[in-house]
C-alpha positions as CSV (number, residue, x, y, z in Angstrom):
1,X,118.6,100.7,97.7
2,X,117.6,101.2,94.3
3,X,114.2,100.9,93.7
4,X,113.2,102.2,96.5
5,X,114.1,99.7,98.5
6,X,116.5,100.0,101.9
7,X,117.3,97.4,104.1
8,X,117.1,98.1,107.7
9,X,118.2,96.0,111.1
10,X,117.2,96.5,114.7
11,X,119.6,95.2,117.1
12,X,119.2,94.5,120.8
13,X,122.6,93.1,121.8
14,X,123.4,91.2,125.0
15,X,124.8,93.9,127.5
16,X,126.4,94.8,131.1
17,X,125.2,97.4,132.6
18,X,126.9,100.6,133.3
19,X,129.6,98.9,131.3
20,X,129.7,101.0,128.3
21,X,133.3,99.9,127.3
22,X,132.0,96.4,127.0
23,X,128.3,98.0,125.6
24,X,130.6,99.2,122.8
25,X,132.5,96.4,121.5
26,X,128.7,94.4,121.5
27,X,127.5,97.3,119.4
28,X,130.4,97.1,117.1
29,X,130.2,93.6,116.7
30,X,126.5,94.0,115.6
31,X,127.2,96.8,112.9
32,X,129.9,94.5,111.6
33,X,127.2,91.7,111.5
34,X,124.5,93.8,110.2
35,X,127.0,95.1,107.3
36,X,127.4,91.3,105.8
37,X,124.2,91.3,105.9
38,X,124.0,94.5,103.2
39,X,122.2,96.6,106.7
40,X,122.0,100.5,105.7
41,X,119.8,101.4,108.7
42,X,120.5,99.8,112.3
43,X,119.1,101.1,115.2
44,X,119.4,99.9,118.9
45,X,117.7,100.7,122.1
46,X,117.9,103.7,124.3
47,X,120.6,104.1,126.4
48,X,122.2,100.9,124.6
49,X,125.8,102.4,125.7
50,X,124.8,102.1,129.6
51,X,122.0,100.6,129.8
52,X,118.4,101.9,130.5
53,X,118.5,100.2,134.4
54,X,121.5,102.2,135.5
55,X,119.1,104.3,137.6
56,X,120.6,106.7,140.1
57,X,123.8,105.8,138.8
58,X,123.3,107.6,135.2
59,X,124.1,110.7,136.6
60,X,127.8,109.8,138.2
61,X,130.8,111.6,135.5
62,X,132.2,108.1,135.6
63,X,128.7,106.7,133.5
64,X,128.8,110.0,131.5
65,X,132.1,110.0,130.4
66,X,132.4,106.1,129.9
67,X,129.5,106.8,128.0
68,X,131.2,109.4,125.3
69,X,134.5,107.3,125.6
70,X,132.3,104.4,124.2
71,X,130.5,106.6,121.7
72,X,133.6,107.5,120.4
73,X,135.0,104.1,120.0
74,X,131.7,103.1,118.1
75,X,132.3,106.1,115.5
76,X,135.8,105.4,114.8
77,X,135.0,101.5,114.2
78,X,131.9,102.6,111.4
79,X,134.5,104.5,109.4
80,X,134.3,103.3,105.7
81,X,131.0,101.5,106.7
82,X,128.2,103.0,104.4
83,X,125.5,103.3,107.4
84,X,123.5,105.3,109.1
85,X,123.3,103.7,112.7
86,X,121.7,105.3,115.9
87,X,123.3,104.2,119.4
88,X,121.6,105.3,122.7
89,X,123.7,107.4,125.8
90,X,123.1,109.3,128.4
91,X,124.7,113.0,127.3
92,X,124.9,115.8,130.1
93,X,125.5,119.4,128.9
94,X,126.2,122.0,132.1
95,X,123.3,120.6,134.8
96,X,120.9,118.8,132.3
97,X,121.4,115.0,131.3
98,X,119.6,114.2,128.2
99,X,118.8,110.7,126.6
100,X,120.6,110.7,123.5
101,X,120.3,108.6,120.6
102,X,123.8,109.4,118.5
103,X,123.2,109.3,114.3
104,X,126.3,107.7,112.9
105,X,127.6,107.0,109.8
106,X,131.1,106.5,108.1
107,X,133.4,107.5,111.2
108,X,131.5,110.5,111.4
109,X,128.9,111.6,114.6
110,X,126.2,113.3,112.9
111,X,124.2,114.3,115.5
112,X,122.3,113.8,119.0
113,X,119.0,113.8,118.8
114,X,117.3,113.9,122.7
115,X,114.2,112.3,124.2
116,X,111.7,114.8,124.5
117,X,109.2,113.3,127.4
118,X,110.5,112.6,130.4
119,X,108.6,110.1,133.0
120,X,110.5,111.4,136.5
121,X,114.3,110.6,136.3
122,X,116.9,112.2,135.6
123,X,117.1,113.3,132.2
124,X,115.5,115.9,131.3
125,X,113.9,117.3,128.3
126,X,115.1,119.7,125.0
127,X,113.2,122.4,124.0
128,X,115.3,125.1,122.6
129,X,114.6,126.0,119.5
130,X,118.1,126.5,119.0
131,X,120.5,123.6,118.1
132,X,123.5,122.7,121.1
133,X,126.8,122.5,120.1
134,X,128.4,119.0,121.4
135,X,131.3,117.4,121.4
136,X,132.5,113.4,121.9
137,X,136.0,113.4,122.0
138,X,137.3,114.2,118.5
139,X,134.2,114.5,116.8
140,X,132.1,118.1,117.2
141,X,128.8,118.0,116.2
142,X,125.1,119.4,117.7
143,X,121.9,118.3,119.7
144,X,118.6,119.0,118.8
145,X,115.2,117.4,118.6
146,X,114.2,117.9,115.2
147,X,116.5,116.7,112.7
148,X,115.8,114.5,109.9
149,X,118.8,112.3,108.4
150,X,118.6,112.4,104.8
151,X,119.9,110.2,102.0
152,X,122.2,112.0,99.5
153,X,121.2,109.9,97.1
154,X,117.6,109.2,97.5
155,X,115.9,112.2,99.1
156,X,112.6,110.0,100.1
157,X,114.6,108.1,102.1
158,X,114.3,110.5,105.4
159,X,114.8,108.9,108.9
160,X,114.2,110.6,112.4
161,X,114.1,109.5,116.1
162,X,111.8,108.6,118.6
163,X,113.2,107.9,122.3
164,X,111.4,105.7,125.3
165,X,109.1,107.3,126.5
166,X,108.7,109.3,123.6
167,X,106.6,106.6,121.9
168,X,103.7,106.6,124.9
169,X,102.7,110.5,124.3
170,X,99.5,111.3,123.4
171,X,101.1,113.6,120.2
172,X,104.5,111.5,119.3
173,X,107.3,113.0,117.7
174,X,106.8,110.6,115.3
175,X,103.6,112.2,113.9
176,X,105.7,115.4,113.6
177,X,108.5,114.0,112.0
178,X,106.5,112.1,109.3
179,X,104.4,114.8,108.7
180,X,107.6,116.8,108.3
181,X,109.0,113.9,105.4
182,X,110.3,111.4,107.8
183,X,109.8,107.9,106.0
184,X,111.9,106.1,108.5
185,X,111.1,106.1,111.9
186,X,113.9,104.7,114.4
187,X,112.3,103.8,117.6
188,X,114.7,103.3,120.2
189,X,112.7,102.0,123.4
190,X,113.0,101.2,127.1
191,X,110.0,98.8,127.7
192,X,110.7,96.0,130.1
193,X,108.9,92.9,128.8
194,X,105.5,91.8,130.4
195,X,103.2,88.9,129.5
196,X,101.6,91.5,126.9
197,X,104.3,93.5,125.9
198,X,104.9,92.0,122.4
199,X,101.6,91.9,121.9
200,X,101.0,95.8,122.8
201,X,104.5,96.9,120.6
202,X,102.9,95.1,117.4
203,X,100.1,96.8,117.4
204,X,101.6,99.9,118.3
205,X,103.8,99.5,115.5
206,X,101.2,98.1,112.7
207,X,98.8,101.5,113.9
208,X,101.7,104.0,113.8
209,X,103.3,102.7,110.4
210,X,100.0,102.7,108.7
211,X,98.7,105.9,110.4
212,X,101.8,107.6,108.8
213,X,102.7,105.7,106.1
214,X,106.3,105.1,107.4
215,X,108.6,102.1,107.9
216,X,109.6,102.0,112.0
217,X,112.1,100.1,112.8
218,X,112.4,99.4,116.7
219,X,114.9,98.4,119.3
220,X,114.4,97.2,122.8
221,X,116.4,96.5,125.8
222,X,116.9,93.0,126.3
223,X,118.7,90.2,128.5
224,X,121.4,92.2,129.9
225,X,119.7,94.6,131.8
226,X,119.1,94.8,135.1
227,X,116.7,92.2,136.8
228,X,116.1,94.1,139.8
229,X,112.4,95.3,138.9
230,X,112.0,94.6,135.7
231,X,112.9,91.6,133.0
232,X,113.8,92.5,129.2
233,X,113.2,90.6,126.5
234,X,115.6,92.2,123.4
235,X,112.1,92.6,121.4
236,X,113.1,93.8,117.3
237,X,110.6,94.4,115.1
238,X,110.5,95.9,111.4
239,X,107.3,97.5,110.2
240,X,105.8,99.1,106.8
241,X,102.4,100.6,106.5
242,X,100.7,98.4,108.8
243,X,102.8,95.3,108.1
244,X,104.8,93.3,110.4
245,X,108.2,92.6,107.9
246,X,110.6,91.1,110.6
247,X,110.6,90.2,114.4
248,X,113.2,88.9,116.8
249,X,112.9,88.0,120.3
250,X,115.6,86.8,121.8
251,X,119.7,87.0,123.6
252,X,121.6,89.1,120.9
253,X,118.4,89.7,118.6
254,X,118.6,91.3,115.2
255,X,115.7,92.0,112.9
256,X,116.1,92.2,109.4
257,X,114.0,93.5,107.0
258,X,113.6,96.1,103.9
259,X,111.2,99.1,103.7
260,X,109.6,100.1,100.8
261,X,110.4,104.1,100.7
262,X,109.0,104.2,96.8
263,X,105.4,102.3,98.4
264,X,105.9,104.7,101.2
265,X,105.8,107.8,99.0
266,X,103.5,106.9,96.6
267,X,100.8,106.3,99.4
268,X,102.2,109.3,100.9
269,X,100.9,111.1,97.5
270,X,97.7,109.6,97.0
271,X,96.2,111.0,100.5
272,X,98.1,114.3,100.8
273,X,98.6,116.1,104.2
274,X,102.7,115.1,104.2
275,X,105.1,117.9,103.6
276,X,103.0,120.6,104.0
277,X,103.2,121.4,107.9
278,X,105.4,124.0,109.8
279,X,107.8,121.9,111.8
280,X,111.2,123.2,111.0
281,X,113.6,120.1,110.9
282,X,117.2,120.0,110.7
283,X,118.2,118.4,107.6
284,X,121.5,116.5,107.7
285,X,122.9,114.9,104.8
286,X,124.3,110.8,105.3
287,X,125.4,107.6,102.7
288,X,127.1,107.5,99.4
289,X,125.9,105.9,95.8
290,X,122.9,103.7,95.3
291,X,123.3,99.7,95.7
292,X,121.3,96.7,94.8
293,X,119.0,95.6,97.9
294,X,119.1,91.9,98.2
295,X,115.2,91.2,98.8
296,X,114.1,89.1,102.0
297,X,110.6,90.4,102.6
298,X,107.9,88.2,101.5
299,X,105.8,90.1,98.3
300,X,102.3,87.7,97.5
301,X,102.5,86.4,94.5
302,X,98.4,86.9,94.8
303,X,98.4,90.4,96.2
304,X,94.6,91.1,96.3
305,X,94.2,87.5,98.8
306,X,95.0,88.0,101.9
307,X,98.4,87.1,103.4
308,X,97.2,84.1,105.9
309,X,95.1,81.4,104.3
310,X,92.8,80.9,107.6
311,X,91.9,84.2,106.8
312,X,90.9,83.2,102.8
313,X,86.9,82.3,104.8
314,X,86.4,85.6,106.5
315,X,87.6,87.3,103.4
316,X,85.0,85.9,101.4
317,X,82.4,86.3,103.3
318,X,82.8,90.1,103.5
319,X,83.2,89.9,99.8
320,X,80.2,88.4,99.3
321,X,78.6,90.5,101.9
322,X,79.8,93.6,100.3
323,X,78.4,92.2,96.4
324,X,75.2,90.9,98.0
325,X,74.4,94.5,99.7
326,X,75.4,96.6,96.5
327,X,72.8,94.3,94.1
328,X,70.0,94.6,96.7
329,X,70.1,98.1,97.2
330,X,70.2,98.7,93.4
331,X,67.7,96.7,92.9
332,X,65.2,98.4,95.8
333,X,66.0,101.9,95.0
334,X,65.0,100.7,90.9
335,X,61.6,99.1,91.9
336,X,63.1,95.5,90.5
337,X,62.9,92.1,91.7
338,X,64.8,90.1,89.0
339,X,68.0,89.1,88.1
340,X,68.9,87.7,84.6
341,X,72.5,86.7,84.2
342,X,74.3,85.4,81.5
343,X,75.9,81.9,82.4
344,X,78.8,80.5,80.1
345,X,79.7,78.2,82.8
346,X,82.9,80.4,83.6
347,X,84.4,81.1,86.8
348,X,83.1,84.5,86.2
349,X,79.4,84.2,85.5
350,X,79.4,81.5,88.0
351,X,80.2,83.9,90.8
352,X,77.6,86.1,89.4
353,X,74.6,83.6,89.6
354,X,75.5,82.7,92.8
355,X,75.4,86.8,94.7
356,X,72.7,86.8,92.2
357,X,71.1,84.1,94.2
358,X,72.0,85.1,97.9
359,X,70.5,88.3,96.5
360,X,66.9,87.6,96.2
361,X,67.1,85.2,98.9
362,X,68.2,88.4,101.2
363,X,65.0,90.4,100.2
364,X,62.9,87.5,100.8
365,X,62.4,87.0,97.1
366,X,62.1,83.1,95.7
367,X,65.1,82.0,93.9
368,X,63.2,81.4,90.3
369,X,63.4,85.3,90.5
370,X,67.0,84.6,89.3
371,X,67.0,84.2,85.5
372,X,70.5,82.6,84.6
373,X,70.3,82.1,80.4
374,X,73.0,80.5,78.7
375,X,73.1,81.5,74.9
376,X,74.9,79.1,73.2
377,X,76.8,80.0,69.6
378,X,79.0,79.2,67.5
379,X,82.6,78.2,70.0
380,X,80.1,77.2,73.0
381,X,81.6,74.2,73.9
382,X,79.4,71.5,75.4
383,X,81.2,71.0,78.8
384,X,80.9,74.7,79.8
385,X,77.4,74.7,78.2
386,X,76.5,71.7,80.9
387,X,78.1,73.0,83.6
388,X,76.3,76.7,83.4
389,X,72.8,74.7,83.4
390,X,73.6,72.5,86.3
391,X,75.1,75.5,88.6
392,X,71.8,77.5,87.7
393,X,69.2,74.4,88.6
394,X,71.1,74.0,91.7
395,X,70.8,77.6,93.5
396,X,67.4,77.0,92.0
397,X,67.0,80.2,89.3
398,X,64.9,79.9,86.4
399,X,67.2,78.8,83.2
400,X,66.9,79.1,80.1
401,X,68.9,78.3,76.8
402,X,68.7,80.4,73.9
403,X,70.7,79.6,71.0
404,X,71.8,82.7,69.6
405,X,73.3,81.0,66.3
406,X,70.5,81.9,63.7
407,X,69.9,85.8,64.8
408,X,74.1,86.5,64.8
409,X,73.9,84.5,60.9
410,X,70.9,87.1,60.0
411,X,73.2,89.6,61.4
412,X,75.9,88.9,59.3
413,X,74.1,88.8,56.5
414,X,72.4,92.0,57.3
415,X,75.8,93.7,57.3
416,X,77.2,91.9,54.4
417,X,80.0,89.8,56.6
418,X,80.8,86.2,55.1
419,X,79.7,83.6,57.6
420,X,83.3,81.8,57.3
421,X,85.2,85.1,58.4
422,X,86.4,84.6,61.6
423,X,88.2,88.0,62.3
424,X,86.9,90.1,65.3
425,X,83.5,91.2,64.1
426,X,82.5,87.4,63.6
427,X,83.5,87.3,67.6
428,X,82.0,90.8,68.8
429,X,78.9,90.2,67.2
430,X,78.3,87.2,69.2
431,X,79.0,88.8,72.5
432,X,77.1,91.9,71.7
433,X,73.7,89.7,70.8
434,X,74.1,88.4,73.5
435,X,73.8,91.1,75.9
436,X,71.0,92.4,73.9
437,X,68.7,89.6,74.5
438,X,69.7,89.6,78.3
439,X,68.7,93.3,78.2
440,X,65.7,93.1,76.7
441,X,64.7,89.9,79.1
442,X,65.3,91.7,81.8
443,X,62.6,95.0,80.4
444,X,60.3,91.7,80.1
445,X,60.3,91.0,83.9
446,X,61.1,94.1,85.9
447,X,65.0,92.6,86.2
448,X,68.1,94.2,85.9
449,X,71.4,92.5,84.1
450,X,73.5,91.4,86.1
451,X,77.4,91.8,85.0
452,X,79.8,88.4,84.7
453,X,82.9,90.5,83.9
454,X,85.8,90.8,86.4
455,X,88.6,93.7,87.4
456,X,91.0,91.4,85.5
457,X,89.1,91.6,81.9
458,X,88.4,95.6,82.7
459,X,92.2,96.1,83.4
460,X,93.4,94.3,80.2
461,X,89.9,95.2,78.2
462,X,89.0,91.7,77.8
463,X,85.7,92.0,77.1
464,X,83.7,93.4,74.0
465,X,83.1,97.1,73.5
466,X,79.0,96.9,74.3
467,X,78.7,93.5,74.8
468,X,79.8,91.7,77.9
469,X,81.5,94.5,78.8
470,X,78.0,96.0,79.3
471,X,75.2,95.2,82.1
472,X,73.2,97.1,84.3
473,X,75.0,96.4,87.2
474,X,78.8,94.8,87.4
475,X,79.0,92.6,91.0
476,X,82.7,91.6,90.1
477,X,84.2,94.5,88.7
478,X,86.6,95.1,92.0
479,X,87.5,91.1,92.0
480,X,90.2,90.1,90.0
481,X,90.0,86.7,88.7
482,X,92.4,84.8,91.0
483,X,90.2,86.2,93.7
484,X,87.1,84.9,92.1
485,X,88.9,81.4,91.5
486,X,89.2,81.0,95.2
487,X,85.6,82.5,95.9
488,X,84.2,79.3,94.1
489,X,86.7,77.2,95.7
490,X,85.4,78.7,99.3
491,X,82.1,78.1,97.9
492,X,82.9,74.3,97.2
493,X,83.0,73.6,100.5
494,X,79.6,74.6,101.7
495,X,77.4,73.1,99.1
496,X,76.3,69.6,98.1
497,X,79.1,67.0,96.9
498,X,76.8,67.4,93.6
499,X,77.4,70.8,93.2
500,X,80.8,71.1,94.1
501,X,81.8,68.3,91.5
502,X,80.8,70.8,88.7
503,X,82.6,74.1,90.3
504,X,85.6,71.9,90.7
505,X,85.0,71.1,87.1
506,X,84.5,75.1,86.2
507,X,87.8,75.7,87.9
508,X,89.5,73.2,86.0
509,X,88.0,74.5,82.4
510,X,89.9,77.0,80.5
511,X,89.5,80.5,80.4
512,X,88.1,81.0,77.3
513,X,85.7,83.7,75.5
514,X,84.3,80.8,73.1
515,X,83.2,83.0,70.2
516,X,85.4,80.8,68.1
517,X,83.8,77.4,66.4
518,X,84.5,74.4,69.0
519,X,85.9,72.0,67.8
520,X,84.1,68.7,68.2
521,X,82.4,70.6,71.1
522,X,85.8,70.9,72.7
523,X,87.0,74.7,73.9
524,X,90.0,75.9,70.8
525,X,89.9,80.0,72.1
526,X,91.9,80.0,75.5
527,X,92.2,83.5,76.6
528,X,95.2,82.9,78.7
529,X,97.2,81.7,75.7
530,X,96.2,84.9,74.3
531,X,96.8,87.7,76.9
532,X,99.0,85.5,79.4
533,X,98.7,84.4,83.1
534,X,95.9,86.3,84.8
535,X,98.0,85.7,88.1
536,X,100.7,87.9,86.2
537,X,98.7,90.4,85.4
538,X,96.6,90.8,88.9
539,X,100.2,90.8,89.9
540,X,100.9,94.0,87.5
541,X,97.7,95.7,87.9
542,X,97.9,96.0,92.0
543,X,101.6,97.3,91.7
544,X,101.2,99.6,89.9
545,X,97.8,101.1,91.2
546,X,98.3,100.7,94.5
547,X,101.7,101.7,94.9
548,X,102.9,103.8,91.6
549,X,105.4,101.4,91.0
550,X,106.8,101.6,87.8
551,X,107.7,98.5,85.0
552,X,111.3,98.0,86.4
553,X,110.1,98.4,89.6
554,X,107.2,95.7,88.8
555,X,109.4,93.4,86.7
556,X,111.6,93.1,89.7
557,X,109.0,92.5,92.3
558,X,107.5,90.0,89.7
559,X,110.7,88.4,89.1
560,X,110.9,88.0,92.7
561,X,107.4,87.0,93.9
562,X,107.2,84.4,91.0
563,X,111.2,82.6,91.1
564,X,111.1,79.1,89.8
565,X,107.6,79.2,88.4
566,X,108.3,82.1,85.4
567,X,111.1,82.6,84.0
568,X,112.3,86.3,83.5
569,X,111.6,86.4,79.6
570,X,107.8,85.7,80.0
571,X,107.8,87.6,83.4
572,X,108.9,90.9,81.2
573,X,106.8,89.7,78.1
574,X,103.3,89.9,79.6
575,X,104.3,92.7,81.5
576,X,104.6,94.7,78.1
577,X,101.9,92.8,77.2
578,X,99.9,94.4,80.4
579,X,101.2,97.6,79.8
580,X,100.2,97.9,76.2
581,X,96.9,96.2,76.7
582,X,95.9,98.5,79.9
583,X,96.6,101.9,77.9
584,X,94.7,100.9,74.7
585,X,91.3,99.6,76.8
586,X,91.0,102.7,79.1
587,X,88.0,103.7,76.7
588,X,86.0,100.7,77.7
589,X,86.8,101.8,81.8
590,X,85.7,105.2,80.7
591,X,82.3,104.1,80.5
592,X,81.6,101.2,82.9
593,X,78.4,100.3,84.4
594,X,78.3,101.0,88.2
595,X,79.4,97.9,90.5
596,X,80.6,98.1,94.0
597,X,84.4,98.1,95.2
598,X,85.6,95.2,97.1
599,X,89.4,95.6,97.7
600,X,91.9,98.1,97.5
601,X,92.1,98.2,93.6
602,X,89.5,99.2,91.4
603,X,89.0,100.8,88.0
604,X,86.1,102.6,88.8
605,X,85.9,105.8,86.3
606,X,84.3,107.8,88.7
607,X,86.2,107.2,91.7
608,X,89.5,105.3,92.3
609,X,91.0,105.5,88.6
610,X,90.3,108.4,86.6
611,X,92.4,108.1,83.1
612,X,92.0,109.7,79.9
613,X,90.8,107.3,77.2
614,X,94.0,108.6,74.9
615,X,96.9,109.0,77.6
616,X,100.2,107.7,76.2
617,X,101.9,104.9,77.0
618,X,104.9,106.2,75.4
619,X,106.9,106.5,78.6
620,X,106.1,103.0,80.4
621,X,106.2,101.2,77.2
622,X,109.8,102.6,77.0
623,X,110.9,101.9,80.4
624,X,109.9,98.1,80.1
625,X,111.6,97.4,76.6
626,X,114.9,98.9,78.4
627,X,114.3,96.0,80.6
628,X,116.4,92.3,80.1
């Protein structure tokens, strides 16, 4: 549980029905399981004491009190079991039979908490404003529809109920309860299985999660109900903000998963609107001190990709689409019909050339209107050099090589710096010519400069102040570079065997800023022995945009996400690496050309990430070297 982290179960055990002294010891038997299996949250079906095909019969005083005889055995086996677990019953107070689902946790009954929409049988529904007292044998306790079960020691963590039938209504308790500070949602449902049924719960459940930014976890009837009308499949499903974590379908089905209440929250934050509505809840207190959350979930070690490579084509594509749309209306509303882009033969500037090209090809434009120059200077290395002319000759742009060597040595000696001093002017000089002569080609021919630089560079300020980091228009400035590497793979697959030889080539070169002298025309700058694995830091950057998380929080995930291929020293290394690097660079993000947003994170100063240039990193920095 720390970190934010709680691992939750939904049961559907194997059942008689109206059998609830047999119902019980099934139930017991799955807390016990889900309790080796570190479970804090378990949640079964409605009516998992009886059964939810008892019919007529759930009214008879032998079903209602077998029903609290049961409930009470099921409470007196969770004592000493650090769990909150909600068991369903049918609960009759004077004339009125209500559809319970009973909050335990540690020998104690903690509350019943009714179904509120009823569909025609006979329960019926609460709407007192006024809790019910109730008692199940020993234990005393009350009944009311509003009551949210929070942790003692981790506030966010708030769970609440939904019942059956409940789950159908045009306006679910659910909304209420999230928008009240439920995080948890424990769906306890009734739905018979048809051909479509799991189909219809998933999507119900990926909708509802990421509508409310909530983990649901849901329960429903399965094989040992009542065949009579109606077959039940045991369907268990764990969900998180539109995500799917865990499924079971099956006799005796358990799904195990953990929910993210720290994501939960932070998302919770960013878009507002939670906590701030008048739904008075009851708020009752459950669980003891935190605990370490063994991790099952699956977290993508390339979080900005999608999740299912057979979707990697369609992602691109929209990708594209979206960079494609952004240059041509930039360059229609400025009255321009060139693009000049600098090529170093990098992934990068590679990417660029080629939106570049399926730019002027979309406003009927030829494709010599694509002026790709590679400027060559001192660390150009001759393989990326070749490379960055053939890629350009083959979308057809106009190319051109200017050397840039003799106007950065007149520059030098204009500001008195020794042509053998290789310390950071001798590198930013380079990279600011550069984007000077791309400017001023582009004021030759009515073009506009078309940015190379990626979110990765921007996030870790890879680029020079003025220089590359400058254009007049930044296509990859949402695309982090492991996106970018599989762009140009997806792109190797739909051109000639010519052309894909050399971006196979590109995506086996180096990363490398070349402002360095080569060394027999061989690349000696690699950027990635400088900074660290860009994977690692995409890794970073997304965690802790998209969800707040903080560096323990992202050393663990990272620690996770990348076991057996880093070992925890670097892992934590480049993360204070990261940290450092993204603090001091925010100056450069400040002030960054316009480009259009692709995925979900993006540094854009005048929308998604607004930072001061001088914030302190003081407090992160502090956090990770606590770390081991």
């Amino acid at each position: 549980m720390k970190y934010g982290f709680i691992k939750t179960a939904a049961a559907s055990p194997v059942i008689k029905v109206a059998d609830a002294e047999y119902n019980a010891q099934r139930v017991i038997e799955c807390i016990a399981d889900a309790k080796a299996k570190g479970v804090k949250i378990l949640v079964f079906p409605e009516l998992t004491l009886t059964g939810c095909s008892c019919f007529d019969l759930i009214a008879h005083r032998v079903i209602l009190d077998g029903a609290k005889a049961a409930l009470a055995k099921v409470i007196a086996a969770t004592a000493g079991t650090d769990m909150l677990v909600f068991v369903g019953l049918p609960y009759a107070a004077g004339s009125r039979i209500y559809s319970c689902a009973a909050a335990i946790c540690d020998g104690e009954l903690l509350g019943l908490v009714p179904r509120e929409n009823v569909d025609g049988s006979h329960f019926q529904s609460y709407d007192d404003d006024e809790a019910l007292d109730v008692t199940v044998g020993e234990y005393d306790s009350f009944l009311s529809s509003d009551v949210l079960f929070e942790h003692a020691s981790m506030p966010d963590l708030k769970v609440a109920v939904e019942l059956g039938a409940d789950m159908d209504a045009v306006t679910s308790p659910a909304l209420r309860h999230a928008l009240s500070g439920a995080t948890v949602i424990a769906q306890m449902a009734s739905f018979p299985e048809t051909v479509t049924s799991t189909d219809e719960a998933e999507l119900n459940l990926r909708y509802e999660s990421k509508k409310l930014r909530c983990g649901i976890v849901m329960a429903a009837p399965g094989k040992g109900e009542s065949t009579t009308e109606n077959v039940y499949s045991g369907l268990c499903m764990v969900a998180e903000n539109g995500v799917i974590l865990a499924s079971d379908e099956k006799e005796n089905s358990l799904a195990v998963s953990e929910i993210d209440i720290e994501h939960m929250i932070n998302l919770r934050r960013a878009k507002g609107g939670f906590d701030v509505c008048d739904y008075p809840h009851y708020v009752c207190p459950w669980g003891g001190e935190l605990e370490d959350t063994a991790l099952t979930r699956t977290y993508q070690k390339h979080p900005h990709l999608p999740e299912k490579a057979e979707d990697l084509p369609t992602y691109c594509e929209r990708m594209l689409d979206i960079q494609v749309s952004g240059l041509v209306k930039r360059m229609e509303y400025a009255g321009l019909d060139h693009c000049v882009v600098g090529i170093s033969g990098g992934v990068d500037s590679t990417l660029a050339v080629m939106v570049s090209a399926m730019a002027v090809k979309k406003m009927g434009l030829p494709s010599t209107n694509v002026i790709a120059c590679t400027l060559p200077c001192f660390g150009t290395s001759s393989r990326t050099k070749s490379n960055a002319i053939v890629v350009a000759e083959q979308i057809g742009a106009e190319v051109r090589v200017i050397d840039i060597g003799k106007s950065v040595y007149q520059h030098f000696d204009d500001i008195g710096h020794a042509h053998d001093d290789y310390s950071i002017a001798f590198e930013n000089a380079q990279a600011r010519e550069r984007t000077q002569v791309l400017m001023d080609i582009a004021n030759q021919n009515g073009g506009i400069v078309v940015g190379t630089g990626d979110l990765s560079e921007l996030a870790l300020g890879w680029a020079t102040y003025n220089g590359d980091h400058m254009s007049m228009y930044g296509v990859n400035a949402s695309v982090p570079k492991t996106l970018v590497r599989y762009i140009i793979e997806y792109e190797m697959g739909r051109c000639s065997a010519g052309a894909a030889a050399v971006l196979k080539d590109i995506l086996d070169t180096p990363i490398s800023p070349e402002l360095l002298p080569a060394d027999n025309g061989s690349i000696t700058q690699k950027t990635e022995d400088i900074v660290g694995p860009y994977e690692l830091h995409d890794f970073f950057l997304y965690h802790m945009l998209r969800s707040g998380a903080s560096p323990a929080r992202i050393f663990r995930l990272a620690c996770y996400a990348f076991d057996g291929e880093y070992d925890r020293d670097v892992i934590l290394h480049w993360l204070r690496t990261f940290l450092r690097r993204f603090f001091a660079q925010q100056f450069k993000r400040s002030c960054l050309p316009d480009g259009p947003k692709v995925g979900t994170v993006t540094l854009s100063p005048r929308g998604d990430w607004r930072m001061p240039s001088d914030a302190s990193a003081r407090l992160w920095l502090e956090e990770a070297e606590r770390l081991e």
